[in-house]
C-alpha positions in Angstrom: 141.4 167.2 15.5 143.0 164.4 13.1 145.9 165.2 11.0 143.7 164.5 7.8 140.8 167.3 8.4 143.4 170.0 9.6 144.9 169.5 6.3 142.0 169.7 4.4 141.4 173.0 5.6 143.9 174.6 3.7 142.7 173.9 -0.2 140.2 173.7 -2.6 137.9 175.8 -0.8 135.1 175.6 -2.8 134.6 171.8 -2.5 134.5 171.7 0.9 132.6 174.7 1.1 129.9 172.6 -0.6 130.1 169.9 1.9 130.0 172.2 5.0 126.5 174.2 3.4 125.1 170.7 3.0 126.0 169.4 6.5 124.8 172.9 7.8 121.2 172.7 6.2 118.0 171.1 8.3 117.2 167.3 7.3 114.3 168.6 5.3 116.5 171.0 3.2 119.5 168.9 2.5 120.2 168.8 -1.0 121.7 165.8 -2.7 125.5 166.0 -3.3 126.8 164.4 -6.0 129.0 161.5 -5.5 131.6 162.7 -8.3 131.9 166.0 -6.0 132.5 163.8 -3.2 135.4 161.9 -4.4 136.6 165.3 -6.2 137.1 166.4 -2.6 139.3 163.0 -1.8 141.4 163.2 -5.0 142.2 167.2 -4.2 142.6 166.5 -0.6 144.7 163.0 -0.5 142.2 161.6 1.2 140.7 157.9 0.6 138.0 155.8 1.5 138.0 151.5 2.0 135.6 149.9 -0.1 134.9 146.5 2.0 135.0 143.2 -1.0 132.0 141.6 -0.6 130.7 143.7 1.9 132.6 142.0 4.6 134.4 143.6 7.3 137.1 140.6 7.6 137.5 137.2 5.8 135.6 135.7 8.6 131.8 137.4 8.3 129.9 135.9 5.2 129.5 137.8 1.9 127.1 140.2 0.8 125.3 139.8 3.7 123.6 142.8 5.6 125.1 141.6 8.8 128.4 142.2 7.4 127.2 145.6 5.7 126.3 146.7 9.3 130.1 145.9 10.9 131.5 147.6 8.1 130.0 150.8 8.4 129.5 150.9 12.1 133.1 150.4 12.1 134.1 153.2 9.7 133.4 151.7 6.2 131.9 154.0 4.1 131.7 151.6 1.1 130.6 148.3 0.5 131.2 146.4 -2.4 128.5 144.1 -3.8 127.8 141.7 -6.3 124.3 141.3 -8.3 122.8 138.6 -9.7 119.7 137.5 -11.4 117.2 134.7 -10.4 115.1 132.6 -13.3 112.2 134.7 -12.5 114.3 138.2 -13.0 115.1 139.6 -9.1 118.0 140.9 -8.6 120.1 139.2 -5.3 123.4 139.5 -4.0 125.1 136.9 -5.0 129.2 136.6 -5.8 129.6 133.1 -7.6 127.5 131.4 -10.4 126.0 129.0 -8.1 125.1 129.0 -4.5 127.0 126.3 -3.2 129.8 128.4 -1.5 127.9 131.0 0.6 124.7 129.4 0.8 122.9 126.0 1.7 121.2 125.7 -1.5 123.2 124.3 -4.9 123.1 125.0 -8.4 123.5 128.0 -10.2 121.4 131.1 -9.0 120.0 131.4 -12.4 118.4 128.2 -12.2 116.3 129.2 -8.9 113.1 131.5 -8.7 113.3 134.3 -5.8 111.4 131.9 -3.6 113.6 129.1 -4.0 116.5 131.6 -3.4 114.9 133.0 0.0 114.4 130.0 1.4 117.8 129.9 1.3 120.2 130.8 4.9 123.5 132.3 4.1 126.7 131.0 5.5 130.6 132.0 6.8 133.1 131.0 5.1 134.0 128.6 8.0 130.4 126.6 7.4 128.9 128.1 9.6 125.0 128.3 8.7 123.7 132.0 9.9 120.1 132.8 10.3 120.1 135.7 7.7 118.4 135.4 4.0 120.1 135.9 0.3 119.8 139.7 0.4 117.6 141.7 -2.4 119.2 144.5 -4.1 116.4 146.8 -3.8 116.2 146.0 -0.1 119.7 146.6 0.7 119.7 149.7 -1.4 116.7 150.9 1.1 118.9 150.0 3.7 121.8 151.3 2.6 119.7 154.9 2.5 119.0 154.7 5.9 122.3 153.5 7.0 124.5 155.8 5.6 126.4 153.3 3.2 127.8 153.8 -0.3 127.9 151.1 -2.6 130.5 149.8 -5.4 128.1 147.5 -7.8 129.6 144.5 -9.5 127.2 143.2 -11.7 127.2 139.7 -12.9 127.6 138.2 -16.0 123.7 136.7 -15.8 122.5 140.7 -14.7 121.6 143.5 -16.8 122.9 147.2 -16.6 119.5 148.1 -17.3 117.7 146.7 -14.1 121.0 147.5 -11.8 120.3 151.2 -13.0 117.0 151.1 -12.7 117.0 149.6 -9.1 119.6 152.3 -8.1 117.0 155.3 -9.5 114.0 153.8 -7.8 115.7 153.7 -4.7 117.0 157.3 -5.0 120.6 155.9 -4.4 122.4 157.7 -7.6 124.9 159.5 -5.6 125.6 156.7 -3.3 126.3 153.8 -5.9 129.5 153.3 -8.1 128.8 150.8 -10.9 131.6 148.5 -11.7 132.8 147.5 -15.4 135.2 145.8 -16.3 135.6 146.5 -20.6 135.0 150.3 -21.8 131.9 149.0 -24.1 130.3 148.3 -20.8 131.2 151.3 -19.0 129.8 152.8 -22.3 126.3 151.3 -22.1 126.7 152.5 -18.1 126.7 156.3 -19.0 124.3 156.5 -21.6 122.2 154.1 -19.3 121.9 157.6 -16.8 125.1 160.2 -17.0 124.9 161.1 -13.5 126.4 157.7 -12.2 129.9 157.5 -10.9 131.7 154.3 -13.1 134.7 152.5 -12.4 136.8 151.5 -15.4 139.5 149.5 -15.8 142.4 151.4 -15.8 145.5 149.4 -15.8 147.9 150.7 -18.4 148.2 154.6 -19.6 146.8 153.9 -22.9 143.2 152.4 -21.0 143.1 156.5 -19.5 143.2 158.0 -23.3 140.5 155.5 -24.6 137.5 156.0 -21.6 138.4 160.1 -21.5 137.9 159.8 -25.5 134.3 157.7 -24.3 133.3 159.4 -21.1 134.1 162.7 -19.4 136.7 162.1 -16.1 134.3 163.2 -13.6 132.4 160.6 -14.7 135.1 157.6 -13.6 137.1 156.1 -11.3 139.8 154.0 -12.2 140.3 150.8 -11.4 144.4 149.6 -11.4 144.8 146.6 -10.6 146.1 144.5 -7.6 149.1 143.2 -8.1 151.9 146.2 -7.8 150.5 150.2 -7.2 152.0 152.1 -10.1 152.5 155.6 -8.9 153.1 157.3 -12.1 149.5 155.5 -13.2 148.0 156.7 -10.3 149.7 160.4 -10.9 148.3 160.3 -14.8 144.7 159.5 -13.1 144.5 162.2 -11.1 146.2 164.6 -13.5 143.4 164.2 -15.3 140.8 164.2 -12.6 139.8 160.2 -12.3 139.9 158.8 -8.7 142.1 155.9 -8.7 141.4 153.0 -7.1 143.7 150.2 -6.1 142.5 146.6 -5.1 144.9 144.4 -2.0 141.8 141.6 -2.6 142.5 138.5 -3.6 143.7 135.0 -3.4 144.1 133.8 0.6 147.9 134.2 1.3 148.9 135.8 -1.7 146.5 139.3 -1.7 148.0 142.4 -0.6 146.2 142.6 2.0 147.9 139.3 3.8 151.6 140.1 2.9 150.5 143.8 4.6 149.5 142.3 7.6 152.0 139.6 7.7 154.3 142.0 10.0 152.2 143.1 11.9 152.5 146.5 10.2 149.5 147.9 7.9 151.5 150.7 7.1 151.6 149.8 3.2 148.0 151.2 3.3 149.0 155.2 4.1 151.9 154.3 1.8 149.0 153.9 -0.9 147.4 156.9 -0.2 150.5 158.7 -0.1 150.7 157.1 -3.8 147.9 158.6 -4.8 144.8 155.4 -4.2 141.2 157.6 -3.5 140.0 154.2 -2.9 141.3 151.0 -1.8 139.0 147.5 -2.3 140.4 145.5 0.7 139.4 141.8 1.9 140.1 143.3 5.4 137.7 146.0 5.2 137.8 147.3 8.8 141.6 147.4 9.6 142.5 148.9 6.1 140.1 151.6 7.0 141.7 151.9 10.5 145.0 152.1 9.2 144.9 155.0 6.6 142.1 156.6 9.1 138.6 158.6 8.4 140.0 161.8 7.1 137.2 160.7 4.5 134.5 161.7 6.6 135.4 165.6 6.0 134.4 165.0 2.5 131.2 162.8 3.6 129.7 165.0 6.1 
């Protein structure tokens, strides 16, 4: 037995009781457990979960690609982050940039290209190497997702709706398995009026940010999203205090991200040190040995 699920035996009963009845029922009886009451069980347990950027497992697979979403959860991701864009005709695809010239071997920006056009399209590494895998569709990788276990962090591009995110999510059944991303409070806003049972991260990066989305949404409701430059400890303390999951980003630029100077030594030890701090959950560029480092205590929470 691992150090984190003996000591989530001891508190907040209740919680995990919740998990344990669901784990405990037949396939055709489990109810749906809400994602909110997931993380709850994190936050009171100082647990956390990796959400792999991008989707991939290590700076080496290509983005938001499903054979990247498969390493990372066979290999102990539970999350995957994603980014949604729109084609001229209105599909949604996975896209990160404005155009497709980085991770593709089309050019031009996405927004310019029907879903054929798109689809005809093979996806590449970041090394150039040309894969024979296809621009994903959200809706598709949502019905994957369902099958495979994943959870999902949505970043939604500036040429994509919150509308038909949402609405992709509820056709897919995947409400308690998707965390919409905003990055200003008017959008997180729109978010929770869009369908109040979603979980929403909010950008959280200063005390005052806290006050304005509890005045706007209720806490159980958010995560919050701090940053990636330096934890702040007290911020992460004022979070949960007031029941919002904080999350803490080591993404970034090649070299300078968190996650670089963390492994630099050899030593991932920074990454307990950030649970210990308080992170629920931590967006990492290095997916899989982030995960390994601070261990799958999560999965007593995610049964």
């Amino acid at each position: 037995m691992s150090s984190e699920t003996r000591g989530i035996r001891g508190t907040s009963r209740p919680l995990l009781l919740v998990v344990l009845v669901v784990a405990a029922c037949s396939p055709k009886t489990v109810p749906t457990v809400d994602l909110g009451t997931r993380l709850d069980c994190l936050r009171q347990h100082n647990l956390a979960v990796v959400a792999a950027h991008r989707g991939q497992p290590d700076q080496s697979a290509a983005e938001n690609a499903l054979s990247s979403f498969s390493a990372s959860v066979a290999a102990g991701v539970p999350f995957l982050e994603v980014d949604v864009a729109t084609t001229s005709d209105g599909a949604l695809v996975l896209m990160h940039d404005d155009t497709l010239d980085r991770t593709t071997t089309g050019k031009g920006p996405t927004t310019s290209r029907t879903l054929a056009e798109v689809l005809a399209l093979k996806l590449e590494r970041p090394d150039g190497t040309v894969l024979d895998e296809r621009v994903p569709q959200f809706p598709d990788v949502l019905a994957w997702g369902r099958k495979a276990g994943a959870y999902f962090e949505v970043d939604v591009k500036r040429t994509t709706r919150f509308e038909d995110v949402v609405n992709a999510v509820k056709a897919a059944g995947m409400e308690n398995r998707a965390l919409i991303v905003t990055y200003t409070l008017d959008d997180a806003k729109k978010v929770h009026a869009l369908d109040v049972r979603l979980m929403i991260s909010v950008t959280m990066e200063k005390p005052e940010d806290l006050a304005a989305a509890r005045r706007a949404i209720p806490p159980d409701r958010m995560l919050g999203w701090t940053g990636t430059s330096k934890p702040q400890a007290s911020l992460f303390a004022a979070l949960r205090n007031a029941g919002v999951e904080p999350i803490f980003g080591t993404l970034g630029r090649p070299g300078a991200r968190l996650d670089d100077v963390y492994a630099a030594d050899g030593n991932l030890s920074e990454y307990p040190d950030l649970v210990r701090a308080g992170v629920v959950m931590i967006a990492s560029d290095a997916a899989v040995a982030a995960q390994r480092a601070i261990g799958t205590g999560y999965r007593a929470c995610f049964q």
